[in-house]
C-alpha positions in Angstrom: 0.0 0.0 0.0 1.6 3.3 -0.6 1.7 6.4 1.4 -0.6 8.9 1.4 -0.1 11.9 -1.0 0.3 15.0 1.3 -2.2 17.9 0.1 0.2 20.7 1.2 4.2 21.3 0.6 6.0 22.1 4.1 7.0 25.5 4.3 9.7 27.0 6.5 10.4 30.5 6.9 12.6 33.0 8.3 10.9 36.4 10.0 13.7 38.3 11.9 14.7 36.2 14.6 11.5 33.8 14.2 11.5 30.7 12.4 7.8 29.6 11.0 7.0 25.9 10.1 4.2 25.2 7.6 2.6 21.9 7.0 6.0 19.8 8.1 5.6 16.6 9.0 8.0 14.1 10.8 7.7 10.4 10.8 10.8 9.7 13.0 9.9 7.1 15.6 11.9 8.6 18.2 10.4 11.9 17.5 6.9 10.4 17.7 7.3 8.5 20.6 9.1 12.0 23.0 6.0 13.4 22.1 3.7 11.0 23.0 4.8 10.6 26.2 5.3 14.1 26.9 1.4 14.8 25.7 0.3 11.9 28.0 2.2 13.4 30.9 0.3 16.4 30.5 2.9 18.4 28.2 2.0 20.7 24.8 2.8 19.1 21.6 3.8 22.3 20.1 6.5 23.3 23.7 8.0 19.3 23.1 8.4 19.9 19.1 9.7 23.4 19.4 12.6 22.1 22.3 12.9 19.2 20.1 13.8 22.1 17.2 16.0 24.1 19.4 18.0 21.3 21.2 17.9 19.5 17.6 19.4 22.7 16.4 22.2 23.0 19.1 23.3 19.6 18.5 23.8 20.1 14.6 25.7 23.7 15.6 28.1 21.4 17.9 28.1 18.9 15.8 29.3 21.1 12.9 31.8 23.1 14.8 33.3 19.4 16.1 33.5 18.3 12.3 34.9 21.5 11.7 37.8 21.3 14.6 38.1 17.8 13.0 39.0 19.1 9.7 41.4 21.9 11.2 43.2 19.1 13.9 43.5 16.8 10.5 44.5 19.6 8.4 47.2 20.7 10.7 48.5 17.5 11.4 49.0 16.8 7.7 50.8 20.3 7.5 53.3 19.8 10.5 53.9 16.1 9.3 55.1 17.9 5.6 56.4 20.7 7.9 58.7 17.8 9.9 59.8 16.0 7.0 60.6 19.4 5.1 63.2 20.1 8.2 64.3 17.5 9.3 65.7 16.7 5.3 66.9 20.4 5.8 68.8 19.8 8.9 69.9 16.8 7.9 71.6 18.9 4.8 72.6 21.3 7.4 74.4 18.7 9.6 75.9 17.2 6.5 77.2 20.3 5.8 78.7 21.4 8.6 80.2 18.3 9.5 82.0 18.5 6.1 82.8 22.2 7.3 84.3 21.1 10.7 86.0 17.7 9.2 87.8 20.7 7.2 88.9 23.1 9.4 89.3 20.5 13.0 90.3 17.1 10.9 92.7 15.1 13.0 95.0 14.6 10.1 94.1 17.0 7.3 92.3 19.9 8.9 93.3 23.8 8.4 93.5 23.9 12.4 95.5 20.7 12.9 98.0 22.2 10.2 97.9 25.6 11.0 98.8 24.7 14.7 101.7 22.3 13.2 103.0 24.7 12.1 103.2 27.3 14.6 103.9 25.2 17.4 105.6 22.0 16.3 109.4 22.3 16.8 110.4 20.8 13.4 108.7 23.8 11.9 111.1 27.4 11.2 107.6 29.3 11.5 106.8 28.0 14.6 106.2 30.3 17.7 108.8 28.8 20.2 111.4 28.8 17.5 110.5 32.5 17.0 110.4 33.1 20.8 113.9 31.3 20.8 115.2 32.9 17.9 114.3 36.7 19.1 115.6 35.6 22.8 118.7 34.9 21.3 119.0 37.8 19.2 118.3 40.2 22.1 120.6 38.4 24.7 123.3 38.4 22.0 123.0 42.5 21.3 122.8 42.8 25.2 126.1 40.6 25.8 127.4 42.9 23.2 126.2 46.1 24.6 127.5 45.3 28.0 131.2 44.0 26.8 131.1 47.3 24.9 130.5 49.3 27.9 132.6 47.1 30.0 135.3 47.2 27.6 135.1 50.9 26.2 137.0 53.7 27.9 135.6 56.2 26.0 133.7 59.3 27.9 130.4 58.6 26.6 130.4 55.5 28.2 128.2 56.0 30.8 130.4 52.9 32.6 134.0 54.7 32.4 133.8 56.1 36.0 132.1 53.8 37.3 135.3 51.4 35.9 137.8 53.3 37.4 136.2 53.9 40.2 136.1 50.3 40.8 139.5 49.7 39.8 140.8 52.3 42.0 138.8 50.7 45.2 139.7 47.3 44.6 144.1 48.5 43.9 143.1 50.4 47.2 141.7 47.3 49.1 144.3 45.1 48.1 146.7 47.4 49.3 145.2 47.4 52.8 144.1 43.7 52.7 148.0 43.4 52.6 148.7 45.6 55.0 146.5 44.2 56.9 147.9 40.7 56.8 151.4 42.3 57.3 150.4 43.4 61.0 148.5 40.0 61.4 151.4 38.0 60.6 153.5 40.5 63.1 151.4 40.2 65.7 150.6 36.1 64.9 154.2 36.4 66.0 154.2 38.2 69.2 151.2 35.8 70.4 152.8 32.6 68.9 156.0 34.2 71.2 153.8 35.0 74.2 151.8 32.1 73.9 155.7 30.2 73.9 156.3 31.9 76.8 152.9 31.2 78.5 153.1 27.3 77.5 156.4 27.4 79.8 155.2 29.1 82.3 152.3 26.8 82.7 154.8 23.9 82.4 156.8 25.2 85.4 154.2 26.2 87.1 152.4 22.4 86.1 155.8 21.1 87.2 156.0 22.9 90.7 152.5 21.7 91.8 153.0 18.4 90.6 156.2 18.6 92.6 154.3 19.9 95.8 151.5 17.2 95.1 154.7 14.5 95.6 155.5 13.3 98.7 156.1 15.8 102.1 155.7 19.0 100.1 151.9 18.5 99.2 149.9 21.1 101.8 153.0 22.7 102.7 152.1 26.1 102.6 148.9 25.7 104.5 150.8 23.6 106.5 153.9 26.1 107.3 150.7 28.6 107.9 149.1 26.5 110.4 152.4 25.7 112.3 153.5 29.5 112.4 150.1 31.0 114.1 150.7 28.0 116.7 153.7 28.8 117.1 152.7 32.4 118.3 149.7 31.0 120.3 152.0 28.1 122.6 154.4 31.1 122.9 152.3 33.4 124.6 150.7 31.0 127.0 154.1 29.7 128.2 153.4 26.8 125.7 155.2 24.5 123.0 154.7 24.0 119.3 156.8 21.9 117.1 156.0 21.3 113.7 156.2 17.5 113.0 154.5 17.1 109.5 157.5 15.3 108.3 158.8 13.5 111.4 157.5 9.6 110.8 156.3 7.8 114.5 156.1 4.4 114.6 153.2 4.2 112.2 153.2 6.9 110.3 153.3 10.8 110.1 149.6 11.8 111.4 149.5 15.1 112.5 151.9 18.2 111.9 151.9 20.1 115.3 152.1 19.2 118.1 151.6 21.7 121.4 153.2 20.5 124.4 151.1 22.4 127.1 152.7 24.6 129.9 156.0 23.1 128.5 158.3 26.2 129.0 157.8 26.2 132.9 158.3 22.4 133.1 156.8 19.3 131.9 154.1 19.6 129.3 150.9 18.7 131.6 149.1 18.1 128.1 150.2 17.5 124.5 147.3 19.0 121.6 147.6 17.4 118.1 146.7 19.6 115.3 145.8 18.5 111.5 146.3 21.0 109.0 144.1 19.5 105.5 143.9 21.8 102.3 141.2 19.3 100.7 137.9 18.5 101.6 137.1 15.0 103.7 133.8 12.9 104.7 133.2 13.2 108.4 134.3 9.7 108.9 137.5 9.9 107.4 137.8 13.6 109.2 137.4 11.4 112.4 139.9 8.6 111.8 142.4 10.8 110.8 142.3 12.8 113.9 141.9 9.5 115.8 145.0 8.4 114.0 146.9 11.2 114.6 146.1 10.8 118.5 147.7 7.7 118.3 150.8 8.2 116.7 151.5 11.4 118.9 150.3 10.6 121.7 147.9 13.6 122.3 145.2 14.0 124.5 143.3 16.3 121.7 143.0 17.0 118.3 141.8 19.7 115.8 141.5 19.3 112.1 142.5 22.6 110.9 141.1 23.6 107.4 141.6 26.3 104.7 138.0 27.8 104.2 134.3 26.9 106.1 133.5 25.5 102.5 136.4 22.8 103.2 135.0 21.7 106.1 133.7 18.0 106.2 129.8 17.6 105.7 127.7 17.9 108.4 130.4 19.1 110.7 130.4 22.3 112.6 133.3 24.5 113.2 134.7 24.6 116.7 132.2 21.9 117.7 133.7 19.1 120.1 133.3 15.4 118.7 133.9 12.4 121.3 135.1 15.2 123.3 138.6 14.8 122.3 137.9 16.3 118.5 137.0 19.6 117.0 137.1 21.2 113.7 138.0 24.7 113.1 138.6 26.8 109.6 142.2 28.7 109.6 141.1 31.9 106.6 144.2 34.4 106.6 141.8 37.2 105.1 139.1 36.6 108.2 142.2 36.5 110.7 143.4 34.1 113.1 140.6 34.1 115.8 138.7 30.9 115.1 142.3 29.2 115.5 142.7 30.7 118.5 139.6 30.1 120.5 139.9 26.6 119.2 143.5 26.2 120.8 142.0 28.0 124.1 139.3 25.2 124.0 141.3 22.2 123.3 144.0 23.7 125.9 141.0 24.2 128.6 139.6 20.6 128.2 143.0 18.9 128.5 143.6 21.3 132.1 140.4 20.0 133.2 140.5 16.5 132.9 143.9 16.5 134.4 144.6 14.8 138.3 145.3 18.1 139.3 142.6 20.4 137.6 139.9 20.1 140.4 140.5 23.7 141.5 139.7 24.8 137.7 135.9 25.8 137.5 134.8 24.0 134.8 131.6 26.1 134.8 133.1 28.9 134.5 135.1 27.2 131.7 132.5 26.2 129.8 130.4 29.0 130.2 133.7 31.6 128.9 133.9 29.6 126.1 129.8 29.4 125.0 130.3 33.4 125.5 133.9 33.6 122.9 131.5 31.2 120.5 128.6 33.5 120.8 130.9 36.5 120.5 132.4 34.8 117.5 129.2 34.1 115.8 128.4 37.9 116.3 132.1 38.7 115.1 131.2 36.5 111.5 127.6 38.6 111.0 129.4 41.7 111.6 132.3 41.1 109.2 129.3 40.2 106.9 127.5 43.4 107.2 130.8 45.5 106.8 131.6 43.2 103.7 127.9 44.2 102.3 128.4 47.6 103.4 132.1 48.0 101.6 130.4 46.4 98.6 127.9 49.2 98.5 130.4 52.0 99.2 132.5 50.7 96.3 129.5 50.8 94.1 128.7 54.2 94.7 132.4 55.2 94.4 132.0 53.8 90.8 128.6 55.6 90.4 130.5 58.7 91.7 133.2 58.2 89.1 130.6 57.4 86.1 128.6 61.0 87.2 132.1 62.8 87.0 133.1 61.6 83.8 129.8 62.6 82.3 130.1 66.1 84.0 133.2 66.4 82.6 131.7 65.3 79.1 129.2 67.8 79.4 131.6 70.2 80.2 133.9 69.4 77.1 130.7 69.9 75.2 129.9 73.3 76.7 133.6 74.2 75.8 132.9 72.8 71.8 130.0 74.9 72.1 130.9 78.1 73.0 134.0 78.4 71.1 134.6 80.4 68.7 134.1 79.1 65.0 138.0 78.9 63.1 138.5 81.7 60.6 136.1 83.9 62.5 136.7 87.7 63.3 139.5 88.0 66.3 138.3 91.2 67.2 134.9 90.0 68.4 136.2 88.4 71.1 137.2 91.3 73.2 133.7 93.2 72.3 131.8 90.2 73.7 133.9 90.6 76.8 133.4 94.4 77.1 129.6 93.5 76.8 129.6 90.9 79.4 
């Protein structure tokens, strides 16, 4: 059966911003059946066809710019695919090219660089620059080697090196001539010291030769020993005593002791005998015993005294003119700090040999002992004040020299005073005697 013939064309026109729809008909099935059920849900036909248009519309608007985006995207891509294959066969050429360009100029082997560089710095080459560098060096050390020989060697005026030359010349003729002056005199006086020194070397051989002479046998400590026995000497003689001197007189076991001071021996038989031991070195405190205990053996004596040089000689931890076993004492002998120590230790050995005797009881052995604590004390005080006057004439000798020192730089000053107010040589000899009328 065919369709229907439809009486009346559709008609669609445009009026301004309208659209008019005459006699259309659509026979979509989805068309149909939105309408439908939009009519049975209580909706105009003509609002669901005329949203139908309108969103119909919008779609085909979208739809048209998509297929239009479409065509542009596809478009493009075709152009930038040409566009891509256009440069990359470009750069291609380009690389192609400038490799060839750098393979020419930076070649290993055959490059304009690697040969250019050859030849300036390769040392087979004339043109290279250390040969250059080498070649100028040499050219300007050889014109200054010539330049200076010239000057050196030219004694022409416009050399600015002439004086200079013979200035030099003349320094040097004069330095010789007192180098060898000077060596002259050396070699004079080389020989006066190499005389004195002769003369010195035999001294010191005589003088080697006399102490080793006096370090032999009886004459070692003989001079101490001659000292100690001649202050006895004086001591036994004025208290009516006896000293002999018997360094070098052997006893039966030897020569212990060298004077012996026979007490109260001038008036009669000695009532005492005092052994004295003069030592010029230094001993231990035991030996320092023994010896005096050896020495009261072989003379016989009923006490002994170890005389030494100096305090410093005395034997450690021994005490001057303290008694030991109470037959022993120690006592210094100084010539410079005089002969008292001696002689209190003489009084003291003299006093405990008197009291000890049979016949001493009517000696007051307080008394005795309490003299002698008083000449120790006084000697103590004696030692301090020799001390204090030593420190004091120590001082007083400095300020002598401080004295001096100030005088001599018055006396400089004055000198310069003198320099200063004398007259300049050549000067006027008239104006002297105005200057004195005005003063």
């Amino acid at each position: 059966m065919e369709a229907a013939t439809p009486l009346r064309q559709p008609q669609v026109r445009l009026a301004g911003d309208r659209l008019a729809i005459d006699g259309l008909v659509v026979d979509d099935d989805c068309t149909v059946r939105v309408v439908r059920e939009r009519e049975q849900a209580g909706e105009a036909p003509a609002k669901t066809v005329r949203d139908a248009v309108e969103i119909g519309a919008r779609v085909l608007d979208r739809e048209q710019a998509a297929a239009n985006a479409e065509y542009v995207r596809t478009e493009f891509e075709r152009a930038a695919s040409e566009l891509n294959t256009q440069f990359a066969d470009r750069a291609r050429q380009v690389a192609e090219y400038f490799n060839e360009r750098v393979e020419q100029v930076f070649g290993p082997e055959h490059g304009h660089l690697a040969r250019e560089l050859d030849k300036l710095f390769s040392d087979g080459s004339s043109a290279s620059v250390q040969n250059r560098v080498r070649e100028l060096v040499a050219e300007a050390m050889a014109r200054s080697r010539e330049d200076l020989m010239r000057q050196f060697s030219s004694a022409e005026g416009s050399n600015p090196l002439a004086d200079f030359k013979a200035g030099t010349i003349r320094a040097l003729k004069a330095a010789d001539q007192r180098q060898h002056e000077t060596q002259q005199a050396l070699q004079r006086q080389m020989a006066d010291l190499d005389k004195q020194l002769q003369a010195l070397r035999l001294e010191k051989q005589t003088l080697e030769e006399v102490a080793a002479e006096r370090e032999r046998g009886t004459a070692k400590g003989r001079t101490f020993e001659e000292l100690v026995a001649e202050t006895l000497d004086a001591l036994a003689l004025a208290q009516g005593d006896v000293a002999e001197a018997v360094g070098d007189i052997k006893e039966a076991t030897g020569k212990r002791g060298d004077v012996v001071v026979a007490i109260d021996a001038c008036a009669g038989p000695a009532r005492g005998r005092l052994v004295f031991e003069a030592k010029d070195a230094r001993l231990s405190k035991p030996r320092a015993l023994a010896e005096l205990d050896g020495a009261l053996a072989e003379r016989s004596g009923d006490f002994a005294v170890l005389v030494v040089p100096t305090e410093g000689e005395l034997p450690a931890r021994v005490e001057p003119l303290r008694e030991y076993n109470g037959d022993k004492l120690v006592v210094a002998l100084d010539p410079e700090a005089g002969t008292l120590p001696l002689e209190l230790a003489y009084r003291l050995a003299r006093a405990r040999v008197l009291m000890r005797r049979p016949d001493g009881d009517g000696i007051d052995a307080g008394a005795v002992r309490e003299a002698i604590e008083r000449a120790l004390g006084a000697l103590g005080e004696e030692r301090k004040v020799k001390q204090q006057l030593t420190g004091a004439k120590t001082g007083i000798d400095k300020a002598y020299e401080l004295v001096g020192s100030m005088s001599e730089r018055v006396r400089g000053l004055l000198a310069e005073i003198d320099v200063l107010v004398r007259p300049e040589e050549g000067g006027d000899a008239g104006a002297a005697p105005v200057d004195q009328m005005e003063l």
